[in-house]
Structures are given as structure tokens and as C-alpha cells.
N, C-alpha and C positions, 0 to 999 in steps of 0.2 A: 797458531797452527793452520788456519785458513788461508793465511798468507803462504805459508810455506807451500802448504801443498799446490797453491795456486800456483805459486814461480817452479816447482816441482814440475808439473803438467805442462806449462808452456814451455819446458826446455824436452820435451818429447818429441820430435819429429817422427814419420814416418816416412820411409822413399819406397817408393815402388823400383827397383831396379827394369830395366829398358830389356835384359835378357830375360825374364819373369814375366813383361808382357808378349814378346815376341814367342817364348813359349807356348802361353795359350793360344793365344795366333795358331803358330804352328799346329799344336792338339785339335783345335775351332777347326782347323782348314781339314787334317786328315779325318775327324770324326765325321765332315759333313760328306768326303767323299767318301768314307767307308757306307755311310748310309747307300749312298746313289748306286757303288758298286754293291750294295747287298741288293736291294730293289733289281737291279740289272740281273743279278743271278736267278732272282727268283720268276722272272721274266722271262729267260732262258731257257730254250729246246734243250733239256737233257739228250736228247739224241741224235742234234746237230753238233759242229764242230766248235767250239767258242770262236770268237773272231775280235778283234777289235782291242778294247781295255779287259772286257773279258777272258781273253787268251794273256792278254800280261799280267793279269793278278793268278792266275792259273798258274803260270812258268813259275812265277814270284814266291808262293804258294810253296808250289813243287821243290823249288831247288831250297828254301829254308829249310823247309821240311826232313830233306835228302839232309842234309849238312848238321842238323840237328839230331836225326838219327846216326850220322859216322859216329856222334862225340857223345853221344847220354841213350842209355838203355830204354829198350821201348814202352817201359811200365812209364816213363815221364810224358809220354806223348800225350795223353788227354789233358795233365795240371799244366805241363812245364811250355810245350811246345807255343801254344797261341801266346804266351807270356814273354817268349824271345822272338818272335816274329813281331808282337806288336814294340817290343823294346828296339827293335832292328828298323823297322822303318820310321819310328821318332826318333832316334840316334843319326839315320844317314839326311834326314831332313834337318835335324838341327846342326849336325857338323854340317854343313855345304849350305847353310842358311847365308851365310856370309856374302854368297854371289850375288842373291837378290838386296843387298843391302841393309839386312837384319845384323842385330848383335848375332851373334850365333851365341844359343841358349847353355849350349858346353860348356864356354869363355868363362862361366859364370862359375864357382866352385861349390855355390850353395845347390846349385840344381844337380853337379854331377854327382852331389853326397846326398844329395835327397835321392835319386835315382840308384846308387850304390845302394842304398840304406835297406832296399826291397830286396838286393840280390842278398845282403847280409842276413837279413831277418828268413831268408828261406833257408840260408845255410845254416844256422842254428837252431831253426824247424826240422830240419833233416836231421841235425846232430842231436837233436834232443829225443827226438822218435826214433833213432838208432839206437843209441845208447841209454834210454832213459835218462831222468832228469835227475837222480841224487850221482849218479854217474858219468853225466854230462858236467853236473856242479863242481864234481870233484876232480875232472880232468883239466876243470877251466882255473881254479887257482892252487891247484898242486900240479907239478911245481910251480912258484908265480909268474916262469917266464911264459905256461900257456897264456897269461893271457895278451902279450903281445901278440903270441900269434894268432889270438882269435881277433882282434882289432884289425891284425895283419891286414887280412881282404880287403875291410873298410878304407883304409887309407889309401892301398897300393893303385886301388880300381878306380876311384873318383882323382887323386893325383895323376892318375895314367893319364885318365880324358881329359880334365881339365887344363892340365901341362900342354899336352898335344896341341889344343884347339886353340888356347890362347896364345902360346907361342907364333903360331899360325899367324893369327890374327894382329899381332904384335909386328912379326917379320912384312907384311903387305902394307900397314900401316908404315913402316920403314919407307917402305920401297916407293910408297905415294907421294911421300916427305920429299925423297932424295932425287924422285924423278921430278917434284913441280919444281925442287931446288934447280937441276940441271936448265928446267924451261923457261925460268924465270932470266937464264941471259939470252934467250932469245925473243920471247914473250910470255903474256901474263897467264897463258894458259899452259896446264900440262900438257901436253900432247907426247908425250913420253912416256906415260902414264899405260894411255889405251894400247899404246903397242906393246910393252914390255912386260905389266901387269895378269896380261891372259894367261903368260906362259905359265904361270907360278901360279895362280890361281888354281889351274889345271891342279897342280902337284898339292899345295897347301890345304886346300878348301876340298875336292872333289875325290885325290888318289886318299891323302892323308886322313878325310874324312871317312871314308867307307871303311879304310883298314884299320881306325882307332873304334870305329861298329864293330869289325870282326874280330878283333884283338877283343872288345869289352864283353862281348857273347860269349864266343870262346870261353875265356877264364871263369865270366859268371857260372856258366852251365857246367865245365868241369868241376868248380871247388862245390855246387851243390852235387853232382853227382858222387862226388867223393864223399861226401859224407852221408850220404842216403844208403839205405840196406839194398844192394844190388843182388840178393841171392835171389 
């Protein structure tokens, strides 16, 4: 038996995936500016004009804020609001992580279903505090096709971004392949690469990034507000 479980044990690996550490990375880096940027505000003449990084977290701020109020009722603004602003700026830094030479943490499907998993668990916080919970029970497997659709969200949301990003990240990989191929009958280096690559990067990485944010926010915050008591 000691044997076993000894050859048991050593056939365990553990791997730390490369978008898992670029994550915390990424988290490490905004948490320590959000410190500086707090410090900076509190430092700040309330009755001067903001200026600087202070005027952009301000506008920043603002137009979430504006855009989150067009889509979800104002009783969510104290729980919900700071929860899609911080979800918004770790989404457009991890989709567009890709330009600074990071995995981008999306690519990864484990993170986009950990990160769905929170919008999921509030959506059945809200459905279960709507309708109570022998009522919720009963709406979830009668009949038993609810509960596809309560799974529904979970799949569609983390499928959405991690589809998007990877794709992404797959098609510039392409493109790096096909251009060192073309440089390689002229010499050993890409140089086909740096000119043709930017354009798409632009599209891939930076347009594609921001609007699989918007799209991710979006549906989050609708399918919770849908199921939350809006009266």
C-alpha cells in the first residue's frame, strides 16, 4: 500500500499556467496604482479643478458610471456599480495584455469561468431574493429544461470572451508564422512582421478587446438586473 500510494503521488504534477501568473501580474499592477491613485485623491484640493491622472480617473469614473446607470436601476449603484467598474478595467487590461507581450489572461478559459462564476452567483442571489427559495427551487427543475437555462449564462458569458480572445490571439500568431515564412526568402529576420502586424493588432487586441469588456458588462449587468425585484 505504501508503494502505491508513493507511485500514486509522483505521477501528480502541478503546472501553474503562464495566463494565471500574468493575471496576478496584471491584479499586482492595478491594485498598486489604485493605492497611488487613492493617496492622490485624498491629497487633492476639493475645490481646485482635478488635473493630470486625476482628471482621467474622474472622466473614467464618470462615463462607467453614466453607462451603468442607462442599463441597471439606481438601487444597484452602491452593491453593483464599483463591481462592474472594477470588472471593466481588469477585462480591458487583460484582453489588450497581448501587446505588451503577456498571455492575455482571457485566452485562458479557466479564468473567463472563474470570472463568469461571480456574475452567475449574483444572478441566482438576485433570483433567489426575488422569488424566494422553495420557489426559485421549484422554477429551477420544473420543468427540467430550466435548468439549462439557468446554466445558460454560465456557459454563453465565459465561451463569449474566451472564444473572442483566443481566436485573436491564435489569428496574430498566424500572421507572425506567415510573415517570418514570407522573410525568410529574403532574410532570417521578420521584417514583415513589424509593418503588417500593427494594423491588426490595432483591430484584434485593442478594438476587439474593449468591445468583448463591453459586450461582457453589458449582458452581466442586464441578466442580474433581470432577475433582481426592480419595483
Amino acid at each position: 500500500r505504501k508503494l502505491v500510494k508513493a507511485l500514486s503521488l509522483e505521477t501528480v504534477h502541478i503546472v501553474i499556467q503562464k495566463e494565471l501568473i500574468f493575471s496576478l501580474i496584471i491584479m499586482g499592477c492595478l491594485s498598486l496604482s489604485f493605492i497611488y491613485i487613492g493617496l492622490k485623491f485624498k491629497k487633492a484640493d476639493p475645490l481646485q479643478k482635478p488635473k493630470g491622472i486625476l482628471l482621467v480617473v474622474e472622466t473614467l469614473v464618470d462615463m462607467v458610471g453614466k453607462y451603468m446607470h442607462s442599463i441597471m436601476p439606481s438601487q444597484f449603484e452602491k452593491n453593483y456599480y464599483p463591481y462592474f467598474a472594477m470588472m471593466f478595467v481588469y477585462l480591458v487590461f487583460s484582453n489588450v495584455s497581448g501587446l505588451l507581450g503577456f498571455e492575455a489572461p482571457t485566452s485562458n478559459y479557466s479564468i473567463t469561468l472563474s470570472i463568469t462564476l461571480i456574475t452567475f452567483t449574483l444572478i441566482q442571489f438576485n433570483a433567489i431574493r426575488t422569488k424566494g427559495g422553495l420557489t426559485y427551487l421549484k422554477d429551477l427543475v420544473w420543468p427540467p429544461t430550466n435548468i439549462l437555462g439557468t446554466i445558460a449564462p454560465l456557459i454563453s458569458l465565459s465561451m463569449r470572451l474566451f472564444g473572442n480572445i483566443l481566436s485573436g490571439s491564435i489569428l496574430m500568431s498566424l500572421v507572425y508564422a506567415f510573415t517570418g515564412y514570407l522573410s525568410s526568402f529574403v532574410m532570417s529576420f521578420n521584417f514583415l512582421g513589424p509593418v503588417i502586424a500593427p494594423i491588426l493588432h490595432v483591430y484584434f487586441d485593442v478594438f476587439a478587446g474593449c468591445i468583448q469588456t463591453l459586450v461582457f458588462i453589458t449582458l452581466s449587468s442586464i441578466l442580474i438586473a433581470l432577475e433582481a425585484d426592480t419595483d
